[in-house]
Phi, psi and omega in degrees: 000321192289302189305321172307325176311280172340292169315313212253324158331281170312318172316294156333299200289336147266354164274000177269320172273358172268329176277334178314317198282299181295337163323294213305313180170136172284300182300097192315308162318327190265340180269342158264051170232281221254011172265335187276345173284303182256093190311323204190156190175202184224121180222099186064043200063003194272129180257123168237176173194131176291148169219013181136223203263013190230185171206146195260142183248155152206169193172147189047354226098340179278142174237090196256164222196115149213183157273105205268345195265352172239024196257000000 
């Protein structure tokens, strides 16, 4: 039960950040070419801001961390 938890946790937490990447740019190339441009902004409801190779999301109340450069 704990792992099934577990799975739809993590699940979320990459479509929130998949929707983010796409909003941002569908194309992975186009997304670190205009993530090194655009530090910080607003998108789809998303506020985001580039930090060194990650980036912080927040949306609804939500707050995500990840790391965009090895994804």
């Amino acid at each position: 039960m704990i792992n099934l938890f577990i799975r739809n946790v993590l699940n979320d937490y990459v479509a929130f950040i998949n929707d983010f990447k796409y909003q941002f740019s569908p194309n992975m190339d186009e997304f670190e070419q205009k993530s090194s441009r655009n530090r910080s902004g607003q998108i789809g409801g998303f506020k985001y801001q580039f930090h060194g190779a990650g980036c912080r999301l927040e949306k609804d109340g939500i707050v995500c961390e990840f790391v965009y450069a090895y994804q």
